[in-house]
MARDOMI-252385 format. One record per residue (C-alpha): residue in one letter; residue number from 1; x, y, z. Coordinates in Angstrom, 1 decimal, padded with zeros to 4 digits. Example, Ala and Ser with C-alpha at 12.3 -4.5 7.8 and 13.67 -1.06 7.14 Angstrom:
(selo "A"; 1; (012.3; -004.5; 007.8)) (selo "S"; 2; (013.7; -001.1; 007.1)) 
REM end
This chain:
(selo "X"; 1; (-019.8; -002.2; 000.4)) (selo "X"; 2; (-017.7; 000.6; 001.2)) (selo "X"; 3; (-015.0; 001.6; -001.6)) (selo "X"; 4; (-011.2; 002.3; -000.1)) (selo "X"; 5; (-009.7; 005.6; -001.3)) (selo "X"; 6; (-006.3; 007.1; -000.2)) (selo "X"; 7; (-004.6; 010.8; 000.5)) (selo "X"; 8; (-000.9; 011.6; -000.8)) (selo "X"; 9; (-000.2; 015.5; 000.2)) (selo "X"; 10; (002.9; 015.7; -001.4)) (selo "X"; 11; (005.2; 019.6; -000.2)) (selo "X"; 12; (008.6; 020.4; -000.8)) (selo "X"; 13; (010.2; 021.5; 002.6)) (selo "X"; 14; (011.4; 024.8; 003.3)) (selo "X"; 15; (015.3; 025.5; 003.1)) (selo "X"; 16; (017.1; 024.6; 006.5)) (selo "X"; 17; (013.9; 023.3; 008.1)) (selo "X"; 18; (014.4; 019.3; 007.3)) (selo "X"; 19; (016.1; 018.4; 010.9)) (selo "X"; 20; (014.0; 019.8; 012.7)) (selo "X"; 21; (010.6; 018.5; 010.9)) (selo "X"; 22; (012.3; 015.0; 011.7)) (selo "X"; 23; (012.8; 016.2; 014.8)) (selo "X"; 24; (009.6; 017.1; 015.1)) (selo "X"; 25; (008.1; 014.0; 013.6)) (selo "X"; 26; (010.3; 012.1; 015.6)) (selo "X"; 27; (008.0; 012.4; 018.8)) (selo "X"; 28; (004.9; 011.1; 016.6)) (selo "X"; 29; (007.1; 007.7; 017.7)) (selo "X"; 30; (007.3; 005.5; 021.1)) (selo "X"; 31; (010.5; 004.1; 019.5)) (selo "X"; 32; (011.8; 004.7; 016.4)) (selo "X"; 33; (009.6; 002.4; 013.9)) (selo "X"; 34; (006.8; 002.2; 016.5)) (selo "X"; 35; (004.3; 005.1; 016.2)) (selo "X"; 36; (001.9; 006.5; 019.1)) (selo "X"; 37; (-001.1; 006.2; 018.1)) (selo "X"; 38; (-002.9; 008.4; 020.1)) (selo "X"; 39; (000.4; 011.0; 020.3)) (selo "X"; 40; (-000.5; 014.9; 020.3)) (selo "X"; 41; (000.2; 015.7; 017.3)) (selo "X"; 42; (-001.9; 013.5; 015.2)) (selo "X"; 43; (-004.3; 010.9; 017.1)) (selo "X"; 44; (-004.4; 008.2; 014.2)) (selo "X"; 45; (-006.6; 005.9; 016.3)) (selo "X"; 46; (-009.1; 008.7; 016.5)) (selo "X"; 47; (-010.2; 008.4; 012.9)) (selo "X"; 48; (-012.1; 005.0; 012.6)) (selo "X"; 49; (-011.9; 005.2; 008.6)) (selo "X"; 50; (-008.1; 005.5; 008.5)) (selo "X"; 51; (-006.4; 001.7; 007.6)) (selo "X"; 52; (-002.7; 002.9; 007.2)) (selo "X"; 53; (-000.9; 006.8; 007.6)) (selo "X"; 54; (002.6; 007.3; 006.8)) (selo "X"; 55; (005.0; 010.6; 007.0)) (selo "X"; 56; (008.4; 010.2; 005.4)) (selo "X"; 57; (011.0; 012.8; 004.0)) (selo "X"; 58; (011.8; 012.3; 000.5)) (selo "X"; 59; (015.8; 013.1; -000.1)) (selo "X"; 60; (016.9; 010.7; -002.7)) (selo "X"; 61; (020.3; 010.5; -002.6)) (selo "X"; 62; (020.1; 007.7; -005.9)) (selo "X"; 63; (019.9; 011.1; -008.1)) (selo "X"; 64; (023.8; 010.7; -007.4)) (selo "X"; 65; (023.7; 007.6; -009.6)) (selo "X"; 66; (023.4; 010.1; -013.0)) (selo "X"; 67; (026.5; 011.6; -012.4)) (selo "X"; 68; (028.4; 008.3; -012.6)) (selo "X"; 69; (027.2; 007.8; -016.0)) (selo "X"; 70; (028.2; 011.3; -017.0)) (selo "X"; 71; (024.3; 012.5; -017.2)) (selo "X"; 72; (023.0; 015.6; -015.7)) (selo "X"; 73; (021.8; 015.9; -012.1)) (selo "X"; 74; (018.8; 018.1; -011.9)) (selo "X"; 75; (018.5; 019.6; -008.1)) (selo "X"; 76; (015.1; 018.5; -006.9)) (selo "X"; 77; (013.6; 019.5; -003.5)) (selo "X"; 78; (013.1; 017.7; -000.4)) (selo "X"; 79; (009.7; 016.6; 000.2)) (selo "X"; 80; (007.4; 015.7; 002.8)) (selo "X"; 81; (005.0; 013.2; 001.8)) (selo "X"; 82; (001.6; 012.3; 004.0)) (selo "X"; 83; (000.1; 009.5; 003.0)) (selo "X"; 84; (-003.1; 007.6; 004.1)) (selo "X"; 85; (-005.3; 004.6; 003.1)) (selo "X"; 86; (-009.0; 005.0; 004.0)) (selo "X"; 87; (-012.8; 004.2; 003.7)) (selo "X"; 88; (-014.9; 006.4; 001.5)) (selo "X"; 89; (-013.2; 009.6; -000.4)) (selo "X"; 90; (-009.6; 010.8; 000.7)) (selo "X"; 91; (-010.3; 014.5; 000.8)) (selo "X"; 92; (-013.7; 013.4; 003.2)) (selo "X"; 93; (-010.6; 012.2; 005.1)) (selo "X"; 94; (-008.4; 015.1; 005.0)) (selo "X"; 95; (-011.1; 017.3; 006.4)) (selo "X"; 96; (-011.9; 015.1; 009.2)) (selo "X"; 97; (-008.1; 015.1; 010.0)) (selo "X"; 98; (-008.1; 018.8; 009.8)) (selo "X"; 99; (-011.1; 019.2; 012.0)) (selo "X"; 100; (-010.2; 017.0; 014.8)) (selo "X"; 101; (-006.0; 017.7; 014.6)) (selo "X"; 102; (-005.6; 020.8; 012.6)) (selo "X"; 103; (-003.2; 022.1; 014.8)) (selo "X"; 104; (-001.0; 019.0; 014.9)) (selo "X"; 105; (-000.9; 019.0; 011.0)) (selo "X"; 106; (000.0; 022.7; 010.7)) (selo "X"; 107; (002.9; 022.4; 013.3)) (selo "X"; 108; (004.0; 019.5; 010.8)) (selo "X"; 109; (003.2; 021.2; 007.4)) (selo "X"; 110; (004.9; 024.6; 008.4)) (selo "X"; 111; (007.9; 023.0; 007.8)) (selo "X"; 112; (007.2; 023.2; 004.3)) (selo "X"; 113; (007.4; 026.1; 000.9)) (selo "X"; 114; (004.4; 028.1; 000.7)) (selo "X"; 115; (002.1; 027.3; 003.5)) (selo "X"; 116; (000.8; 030.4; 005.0)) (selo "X"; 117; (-000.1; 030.9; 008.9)) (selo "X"; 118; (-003.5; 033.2; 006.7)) (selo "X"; 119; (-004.4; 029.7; 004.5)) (selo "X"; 120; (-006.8; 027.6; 004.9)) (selo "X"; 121; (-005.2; 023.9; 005.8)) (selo "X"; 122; (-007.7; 022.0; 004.1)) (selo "X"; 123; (-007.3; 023.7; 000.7)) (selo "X"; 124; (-003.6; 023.8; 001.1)) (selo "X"; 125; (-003.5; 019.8; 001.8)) (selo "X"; 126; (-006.2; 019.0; -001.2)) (selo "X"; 127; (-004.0; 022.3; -003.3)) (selo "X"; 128; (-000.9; 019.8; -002.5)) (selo "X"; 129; (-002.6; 016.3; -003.0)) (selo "X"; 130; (-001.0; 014.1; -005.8)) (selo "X"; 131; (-002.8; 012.3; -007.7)) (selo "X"; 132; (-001.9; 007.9; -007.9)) (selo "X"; 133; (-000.8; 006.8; -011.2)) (selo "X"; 134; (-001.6; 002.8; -009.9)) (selo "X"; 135; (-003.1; 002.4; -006.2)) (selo "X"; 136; (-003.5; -001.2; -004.8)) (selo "X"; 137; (-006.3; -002.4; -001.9)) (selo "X"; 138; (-006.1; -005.7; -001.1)) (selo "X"; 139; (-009.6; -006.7; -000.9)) (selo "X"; 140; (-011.9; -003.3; -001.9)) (selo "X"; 141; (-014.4; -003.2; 000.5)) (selo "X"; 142; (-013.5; -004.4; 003.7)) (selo "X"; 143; (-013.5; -001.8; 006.0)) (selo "X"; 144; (-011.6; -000.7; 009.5)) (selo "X"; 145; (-014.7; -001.0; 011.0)) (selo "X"; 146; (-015.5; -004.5; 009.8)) (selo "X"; 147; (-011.6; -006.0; 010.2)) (selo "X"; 148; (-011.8; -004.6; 014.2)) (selo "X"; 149; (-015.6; -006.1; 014.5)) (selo "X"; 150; (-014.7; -009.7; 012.9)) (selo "X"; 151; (-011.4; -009.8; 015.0)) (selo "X"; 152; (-013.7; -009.3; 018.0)) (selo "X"; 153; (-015.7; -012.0; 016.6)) (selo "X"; 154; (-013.0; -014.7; 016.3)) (selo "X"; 155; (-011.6; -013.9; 019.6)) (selo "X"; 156; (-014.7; -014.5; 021.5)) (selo "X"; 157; (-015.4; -017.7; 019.1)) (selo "X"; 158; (-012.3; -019.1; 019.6)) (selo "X"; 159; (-012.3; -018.7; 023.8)) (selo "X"; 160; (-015.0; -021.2; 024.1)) (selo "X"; 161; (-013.6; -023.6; 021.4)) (selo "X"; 162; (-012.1; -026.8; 023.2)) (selo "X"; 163; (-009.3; -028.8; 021.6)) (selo "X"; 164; (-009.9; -031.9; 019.8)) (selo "X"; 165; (-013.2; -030.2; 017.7)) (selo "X"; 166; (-011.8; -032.8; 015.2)) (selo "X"; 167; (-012.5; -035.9; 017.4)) (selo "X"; 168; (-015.4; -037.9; 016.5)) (selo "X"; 169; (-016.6; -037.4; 019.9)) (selo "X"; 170; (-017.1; -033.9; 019.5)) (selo "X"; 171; (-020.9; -033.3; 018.0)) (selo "X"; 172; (-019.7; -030.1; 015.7)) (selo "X"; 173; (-023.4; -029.1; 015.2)) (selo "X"; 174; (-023.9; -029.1; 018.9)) (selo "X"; 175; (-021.2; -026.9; 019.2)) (selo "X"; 176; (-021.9; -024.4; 016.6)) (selo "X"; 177; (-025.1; -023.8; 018.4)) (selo "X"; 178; (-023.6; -023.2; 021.4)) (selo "X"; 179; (-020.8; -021.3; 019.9)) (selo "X"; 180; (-024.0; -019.2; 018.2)) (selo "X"; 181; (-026.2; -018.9; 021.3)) (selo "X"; 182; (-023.2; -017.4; 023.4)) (selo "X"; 183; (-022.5; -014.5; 020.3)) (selo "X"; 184; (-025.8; -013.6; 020.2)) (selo "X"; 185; (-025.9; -012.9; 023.7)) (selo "X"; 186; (-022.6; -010.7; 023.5)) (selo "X"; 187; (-024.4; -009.0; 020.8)) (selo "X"; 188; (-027.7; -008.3; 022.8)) (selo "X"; 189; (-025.7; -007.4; 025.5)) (selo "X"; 190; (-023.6; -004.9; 023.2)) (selo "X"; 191; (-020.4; -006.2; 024.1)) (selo "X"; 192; (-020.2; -007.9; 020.3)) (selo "X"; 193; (-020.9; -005.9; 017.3)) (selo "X"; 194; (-021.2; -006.9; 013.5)) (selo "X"; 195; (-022.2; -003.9; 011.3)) (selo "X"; 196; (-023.9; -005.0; 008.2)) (selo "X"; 197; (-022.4; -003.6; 005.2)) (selo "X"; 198; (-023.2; -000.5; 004.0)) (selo "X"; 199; (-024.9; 000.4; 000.2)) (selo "X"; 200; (-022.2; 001.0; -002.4)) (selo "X"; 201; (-022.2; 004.3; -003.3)) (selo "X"; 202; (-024.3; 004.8; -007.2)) (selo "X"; 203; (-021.8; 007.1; -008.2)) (selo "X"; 204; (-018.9; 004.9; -007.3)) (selo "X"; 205; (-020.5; 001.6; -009.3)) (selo "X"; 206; (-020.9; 003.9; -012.4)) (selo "X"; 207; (-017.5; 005.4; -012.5)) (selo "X"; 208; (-016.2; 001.2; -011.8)) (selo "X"; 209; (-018.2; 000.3; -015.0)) (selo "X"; 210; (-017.2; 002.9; -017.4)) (selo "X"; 211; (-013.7; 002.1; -016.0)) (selo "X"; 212; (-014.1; -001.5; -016.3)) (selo "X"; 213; (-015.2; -000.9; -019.9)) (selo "X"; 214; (-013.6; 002.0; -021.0)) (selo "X"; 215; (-009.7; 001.1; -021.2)) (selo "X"; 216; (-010.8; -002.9; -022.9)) (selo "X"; 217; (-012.9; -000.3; -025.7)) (selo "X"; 218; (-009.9; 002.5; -026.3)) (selo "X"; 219; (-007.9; -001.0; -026.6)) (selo "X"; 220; (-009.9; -002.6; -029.3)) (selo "X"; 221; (-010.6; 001.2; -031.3)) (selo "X"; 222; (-006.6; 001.5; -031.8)) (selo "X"; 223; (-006.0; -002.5; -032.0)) (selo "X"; 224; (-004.8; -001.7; -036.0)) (selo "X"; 225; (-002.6; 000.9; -035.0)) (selo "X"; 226; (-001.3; -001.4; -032.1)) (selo "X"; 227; (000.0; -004.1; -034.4)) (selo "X"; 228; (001.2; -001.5; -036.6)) (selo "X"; 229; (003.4; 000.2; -033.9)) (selo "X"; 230; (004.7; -003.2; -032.2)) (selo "X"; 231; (007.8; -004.1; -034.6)) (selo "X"; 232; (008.6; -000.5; -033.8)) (selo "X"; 233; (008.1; -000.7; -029.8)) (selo "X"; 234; (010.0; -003.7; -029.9)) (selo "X"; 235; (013.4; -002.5; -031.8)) (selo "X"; 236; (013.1; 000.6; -029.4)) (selo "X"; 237; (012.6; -001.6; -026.5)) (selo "X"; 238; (015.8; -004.1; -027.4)) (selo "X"; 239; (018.1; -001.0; -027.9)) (selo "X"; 240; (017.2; 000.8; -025.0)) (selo "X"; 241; (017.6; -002.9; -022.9)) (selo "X"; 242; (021.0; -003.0; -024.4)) (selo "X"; 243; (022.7; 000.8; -024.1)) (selo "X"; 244; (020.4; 001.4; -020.7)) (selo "X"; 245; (023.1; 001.5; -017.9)) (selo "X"; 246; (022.5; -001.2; -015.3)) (selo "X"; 247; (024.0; 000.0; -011.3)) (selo "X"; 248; (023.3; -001.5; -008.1)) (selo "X"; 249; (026.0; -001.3; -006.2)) (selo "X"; 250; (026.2; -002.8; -002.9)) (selo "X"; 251; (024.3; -000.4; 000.1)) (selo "X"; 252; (026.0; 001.2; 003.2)) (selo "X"; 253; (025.9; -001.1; 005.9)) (selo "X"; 254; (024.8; 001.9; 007.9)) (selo "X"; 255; (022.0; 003.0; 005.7)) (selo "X"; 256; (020.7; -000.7; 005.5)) (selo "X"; 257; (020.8; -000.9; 009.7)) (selo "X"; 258; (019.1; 002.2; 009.9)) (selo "X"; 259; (016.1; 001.1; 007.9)) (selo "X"; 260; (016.3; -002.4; 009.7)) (selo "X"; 261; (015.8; -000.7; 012.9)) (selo "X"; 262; (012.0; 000.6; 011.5)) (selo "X"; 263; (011.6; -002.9; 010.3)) (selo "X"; 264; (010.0; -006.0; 012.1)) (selo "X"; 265; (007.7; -004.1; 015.0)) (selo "X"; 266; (004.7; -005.7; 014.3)) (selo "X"; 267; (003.5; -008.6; 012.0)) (selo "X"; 268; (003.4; -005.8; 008.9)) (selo "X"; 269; (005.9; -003.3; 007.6)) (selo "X"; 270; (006.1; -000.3; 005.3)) (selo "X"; 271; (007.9; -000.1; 002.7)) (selo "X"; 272; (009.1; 004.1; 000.9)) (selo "X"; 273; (011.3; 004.1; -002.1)) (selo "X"; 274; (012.1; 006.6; -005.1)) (selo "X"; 275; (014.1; 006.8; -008.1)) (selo "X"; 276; (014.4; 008.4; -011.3)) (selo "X"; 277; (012.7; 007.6; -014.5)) (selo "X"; 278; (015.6; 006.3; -017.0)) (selo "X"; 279; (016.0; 009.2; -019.4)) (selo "X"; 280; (014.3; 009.7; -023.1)) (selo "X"; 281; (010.8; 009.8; -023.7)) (selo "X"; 282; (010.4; 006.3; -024.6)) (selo "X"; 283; (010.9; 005.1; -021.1)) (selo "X"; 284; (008.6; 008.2; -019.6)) (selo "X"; 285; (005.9; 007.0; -021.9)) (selo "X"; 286; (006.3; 003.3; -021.6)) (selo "X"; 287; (006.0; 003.6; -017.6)) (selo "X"; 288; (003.2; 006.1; -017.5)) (selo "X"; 289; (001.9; 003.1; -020.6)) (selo "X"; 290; (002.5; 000.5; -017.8)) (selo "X"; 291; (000.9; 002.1; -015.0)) (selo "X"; 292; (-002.4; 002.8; -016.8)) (selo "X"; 293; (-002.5; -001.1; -016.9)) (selo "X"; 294; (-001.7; -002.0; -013.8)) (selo "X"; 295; (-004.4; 000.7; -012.4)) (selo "X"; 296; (-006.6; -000.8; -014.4)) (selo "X"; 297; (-005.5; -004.7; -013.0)) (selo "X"; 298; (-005.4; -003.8; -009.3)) (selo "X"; 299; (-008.9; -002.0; -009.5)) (selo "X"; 300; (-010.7; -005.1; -011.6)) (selo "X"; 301; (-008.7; -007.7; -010.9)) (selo "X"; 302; (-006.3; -007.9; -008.2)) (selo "X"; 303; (-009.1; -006.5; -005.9)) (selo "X"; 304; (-009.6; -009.9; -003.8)) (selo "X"; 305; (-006.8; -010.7; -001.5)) (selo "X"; 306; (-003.7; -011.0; -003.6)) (selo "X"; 307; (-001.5; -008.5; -006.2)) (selo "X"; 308; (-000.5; -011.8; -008.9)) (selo "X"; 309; (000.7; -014.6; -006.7)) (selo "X"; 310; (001.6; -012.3; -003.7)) (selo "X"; 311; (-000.9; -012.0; -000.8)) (selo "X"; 312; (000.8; -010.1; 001.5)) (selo "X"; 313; (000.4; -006.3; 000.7)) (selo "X"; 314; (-002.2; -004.4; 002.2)) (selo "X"; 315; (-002.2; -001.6; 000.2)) (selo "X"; 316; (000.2; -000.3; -002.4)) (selo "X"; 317; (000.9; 003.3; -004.4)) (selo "X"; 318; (002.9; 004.0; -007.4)) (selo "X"; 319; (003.4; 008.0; -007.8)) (selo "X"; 320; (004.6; 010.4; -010.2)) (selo "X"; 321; (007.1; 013.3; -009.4)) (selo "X"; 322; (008.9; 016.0; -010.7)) (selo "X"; 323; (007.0; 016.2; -014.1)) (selo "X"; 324; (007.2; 012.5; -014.4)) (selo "X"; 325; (010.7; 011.9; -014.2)) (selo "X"; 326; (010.9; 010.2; -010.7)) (selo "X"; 327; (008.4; 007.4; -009.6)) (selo "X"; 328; (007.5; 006.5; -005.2)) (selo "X"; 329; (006.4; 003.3; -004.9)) (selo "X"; 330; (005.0; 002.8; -001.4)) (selo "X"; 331; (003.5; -000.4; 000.7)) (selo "X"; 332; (002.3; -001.7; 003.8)) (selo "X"; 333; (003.0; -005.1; 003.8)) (selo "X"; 334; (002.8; -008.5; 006.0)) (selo "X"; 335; (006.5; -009.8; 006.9)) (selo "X"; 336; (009.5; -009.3; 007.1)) (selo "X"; 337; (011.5; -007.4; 004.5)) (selo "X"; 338; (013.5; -010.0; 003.0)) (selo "X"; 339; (010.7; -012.4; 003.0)) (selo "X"; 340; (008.7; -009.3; 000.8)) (selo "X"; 341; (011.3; -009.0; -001.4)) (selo "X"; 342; (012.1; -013.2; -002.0)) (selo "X"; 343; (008.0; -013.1; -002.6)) (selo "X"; 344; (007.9; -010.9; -005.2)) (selo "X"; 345; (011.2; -012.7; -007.2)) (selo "X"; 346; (009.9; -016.3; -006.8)) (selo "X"; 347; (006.2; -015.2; -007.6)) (selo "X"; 348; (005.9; -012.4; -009.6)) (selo "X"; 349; (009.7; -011.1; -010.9)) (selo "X"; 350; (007.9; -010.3; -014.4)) (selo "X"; 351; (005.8; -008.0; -012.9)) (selo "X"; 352; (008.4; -006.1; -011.2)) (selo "X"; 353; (010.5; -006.4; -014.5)) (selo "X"; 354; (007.5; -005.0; -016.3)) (selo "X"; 355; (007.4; -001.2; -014.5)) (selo "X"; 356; (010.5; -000.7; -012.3)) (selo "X"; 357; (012.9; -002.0; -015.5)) (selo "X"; 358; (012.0; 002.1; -016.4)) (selo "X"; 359; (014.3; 002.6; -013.3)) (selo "X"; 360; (017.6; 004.0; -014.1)) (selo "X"; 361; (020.0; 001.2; -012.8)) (selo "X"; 362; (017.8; -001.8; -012.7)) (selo "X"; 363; (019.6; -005.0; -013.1)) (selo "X"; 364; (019.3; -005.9; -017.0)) (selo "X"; 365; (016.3; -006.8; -018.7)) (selo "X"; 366; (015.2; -009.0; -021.7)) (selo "X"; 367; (011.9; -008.3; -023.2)) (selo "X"; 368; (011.0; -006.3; -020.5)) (selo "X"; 369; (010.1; -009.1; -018.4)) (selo "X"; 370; (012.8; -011.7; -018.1)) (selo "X"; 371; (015.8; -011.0; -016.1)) (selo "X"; 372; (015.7; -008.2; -014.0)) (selo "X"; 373; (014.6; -009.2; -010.7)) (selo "X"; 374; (015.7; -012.7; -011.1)) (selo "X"; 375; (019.2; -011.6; -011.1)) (selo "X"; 376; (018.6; -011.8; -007.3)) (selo "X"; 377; (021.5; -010.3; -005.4)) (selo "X"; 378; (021.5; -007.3; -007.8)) (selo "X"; 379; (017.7; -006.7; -007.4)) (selo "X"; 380; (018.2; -006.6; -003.4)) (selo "X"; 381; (020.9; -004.3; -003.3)) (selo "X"; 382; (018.7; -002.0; -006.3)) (selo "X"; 383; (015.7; -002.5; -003.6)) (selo "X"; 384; (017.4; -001.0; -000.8)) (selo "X"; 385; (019.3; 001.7; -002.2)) (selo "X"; 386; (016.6; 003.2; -003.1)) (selo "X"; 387; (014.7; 002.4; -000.3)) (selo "X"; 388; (014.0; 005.8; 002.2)) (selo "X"; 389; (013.4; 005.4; 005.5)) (selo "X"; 390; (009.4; 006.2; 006.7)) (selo "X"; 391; (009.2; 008.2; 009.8)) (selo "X"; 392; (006.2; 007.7; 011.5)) (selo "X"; 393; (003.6; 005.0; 010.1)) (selo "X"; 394; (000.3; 004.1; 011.6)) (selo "X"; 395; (-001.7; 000.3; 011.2)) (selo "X"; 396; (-005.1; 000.6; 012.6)) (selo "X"; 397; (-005.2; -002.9; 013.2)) (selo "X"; 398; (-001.8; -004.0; 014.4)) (selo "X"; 399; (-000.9; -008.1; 015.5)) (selo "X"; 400; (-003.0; -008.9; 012.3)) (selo "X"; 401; (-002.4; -009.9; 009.1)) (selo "X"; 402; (-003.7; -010.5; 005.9)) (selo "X"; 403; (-004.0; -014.4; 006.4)) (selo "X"; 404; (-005.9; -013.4; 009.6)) (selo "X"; 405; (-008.1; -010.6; 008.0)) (selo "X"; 406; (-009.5; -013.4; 005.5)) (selo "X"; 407; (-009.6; -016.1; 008.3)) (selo "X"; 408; (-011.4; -013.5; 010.4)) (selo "X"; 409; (-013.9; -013.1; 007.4)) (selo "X"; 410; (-014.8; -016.8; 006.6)) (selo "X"; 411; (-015.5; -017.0; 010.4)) (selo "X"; 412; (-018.4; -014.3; 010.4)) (selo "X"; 413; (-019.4; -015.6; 006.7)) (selo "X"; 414; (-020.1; -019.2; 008.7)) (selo "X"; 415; (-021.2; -017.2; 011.6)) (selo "X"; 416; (-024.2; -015.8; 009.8)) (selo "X"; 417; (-025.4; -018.7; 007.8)) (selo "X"; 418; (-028.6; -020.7; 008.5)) (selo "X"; 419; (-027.3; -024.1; 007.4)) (selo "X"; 420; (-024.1; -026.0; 007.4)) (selo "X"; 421; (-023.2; -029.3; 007.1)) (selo "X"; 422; (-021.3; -031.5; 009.5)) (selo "X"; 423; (-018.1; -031.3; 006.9)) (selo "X"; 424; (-018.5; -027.2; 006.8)) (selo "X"; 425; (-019.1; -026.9; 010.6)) (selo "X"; 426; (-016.0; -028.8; 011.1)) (selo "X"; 427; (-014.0; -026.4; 008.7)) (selo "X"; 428; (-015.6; -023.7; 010.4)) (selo "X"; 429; (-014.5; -025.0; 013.7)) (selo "X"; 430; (-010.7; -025.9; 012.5)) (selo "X"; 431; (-010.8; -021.6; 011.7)) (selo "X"; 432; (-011.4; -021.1; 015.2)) 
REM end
């Protein structure tokens, strides 16, 4: 299989250039929210390895929040973040993107500090590339290729499937070979493609394994010094919990329209937010703690359609800036907003509790994972105050979802196998 990677070229924007870089970004878009995908600047549909892009100006105005707690603001620059999810290595990304739209990305990027009309682009983008505390993929290893091919196979399938497959009177073995003999005609005649899968990369399986092995081993080497330290972590943890200042106040109206006018364009949305670390060093080191683990759960675990109890997020990026003290979290996700948001506090609140509780202003929490996002009102106005809108954000495969994807998948899985019973040709037949 083919690993997915990602890009996050992260530059602060030069003084007085911010308007007209959204200006500028601004005609990446149809409409606002809906991106042209084959626009001038940057052709997204022209790079078959790119899943999801994103552009969005980082101003976060939720620094404000220090100053009502008497704490000092520290004056941070605007940033431009470029974002992608991918197939294969980022940076084999970023220079195909420079290649084939260099021009497009330096009329972008020279709205930013320090970028030289003499540098090279593609040393400045990987120079300016930020590295993912915690990165998400939803199922590692399905490619764009193979989600546009098995689309293409379910639509053709599912033209030549009458109603009623169900009824007894329908011979489902009959059908599958006639559903079969008509593919493999489309695929003879070229008009249907299904690209077997490629080798997984050697060097990619061995860096997995020592991964896979290597946090579980550090674990069990400092396991006395763990249970030493815990009575410790835990009196720190209960007095930050009860001194740590909680603030959500209710969002502007206006700000909350103008991100619901990006929202609900296709079957998927994006989701850009930021916010600063709660101050001490307990707190920095607990959430950089915390990210480390969920690195290491969404790479070996969560790696098969679903993040917990939520299947909905494509792909998903936690990020470190400004030396640590502010965190982006960024998504693609299926649904609408406040569908995304009600997933994540009926299925998985604890997890949310468990690395944005470091968040200054997060609704109380108890243990680090009680309260918090349960406190439901609170957490929803905390989500979208810090939410930022995204200003241009592509979807390679647009009018499909997650559900889909995996639908899409057991199709070509029956598809291609020799044998199936009456029972699993029927189930087969109910997916088409």
């Amino acid at each position: 299989m083919t690993p997915q990677s990602h890009f996050m070229v992260v530059a602060a924007i030069a003084p007085g250039r911010e308007a007209s870089l959204r200006k500028l970004l601004a005609t990446m878009n149809v409409r606002p929210g809906v991106v042209d995908p084959a626009n001038a600047l940057l052709p997204f549909a022209a790079f078959p390895r790119l899943h999801f892009a994103r552009f969005a100006v980082l101003g976060d105005a939720t620094m404000a929040d220090l100053e009502v707690f008497g704490l000092p603001r520290p004056r941070l620059p605007i940033y431009l973040v470029f974002m992608g999810d991918c197939d294969g290595p980022g940076r084999e990304q970023l220079a195909e993107l420079v290649q084939r739209a260099g021009e497009g990305l330096r009329r972008i990027f020279s709205h930013c500090k320090a970028l030289d009309p003499r540098d090279d682009l593609l040393d400045w983008l990987i120079e300016h590339d930020r590295p993912v505390a915690a990165p998400y993929v939803n199922w590692i290893g399905r490619t764009v290729q193979q989600t546009r091919e098995e689309s293409a196979l379910q639509r053709a399938l599912s033209a030549r499937v009458p109603r009623g497959v169900t009824d007894a009177a329908v011979d489902p073995q009959t059908m599958r070979r006639q559903l079969l003999a008509f593919a493999r005609a489309e695929q003879a005649a070229g008009r249907l493609v299904l690209t077997p899968p490629a080798q997984t990369p050697l060097d990619w399986q061995i860096r997995n394994l020592l991964h896979a092995i290597g946090l579980p081993l550090a674990g069990l080497v400092l396991l006395p010094l763990l249970i030493v330290l815990l009575p410790v972590f835990l009196v720190l943890l209960r007095r930050h919990e009860k001194r740590d200042p909680e603030y959500c106040p209710r969002p502007r109206a206006a700000a909350v329209r103008e991100m619901q006018e990006l929202e609900d364009h296709d079957l998927s949305n994006s989701f850009t937010a930021l916010g600063p670390v709660k101050p001490g060093l307990f707190r920095r080191w607990l959430v950089q703690l915390l990210l480390v683990l969920i690195a290491y759960a969404c790479r070996h675990v969560f790696g098969r359609g679903h993040l917990g109890r939520v299947r909905t997020i494509h792909f998903a990026h936690w990020v470190f800036l400004d030396d640590k003290t502010r965190v982006l979290f960024a998504s693609s996700y299926d649904g609408s907003h406040e569908s995304y948001m009600d997933d994540f506090i009926n299925k998985v609140a604890w997890g949310l509790n468990l690395i944005f509780s470091n968040g200054f202003g997060w609704p109380r929490t108890d243990w680090l994972i009680k309260g918090g996002a349960r406190h439901e009102l609170r957490f929803k106005y905390y989500q979208r105050g810090h939410q930022l809108p995204t200003q241009v954000w592509y979807k390679a495969y647009p009018g499909l979802t997650l559900a889909d994807l995996d639908r899409n998948r057991r199709i070509r899985e029956g598809f291609e196998r020799v044998e199936m019973s009456d029972a699993q040709v029927l189930a087969w037949l109910r997916l088409l």
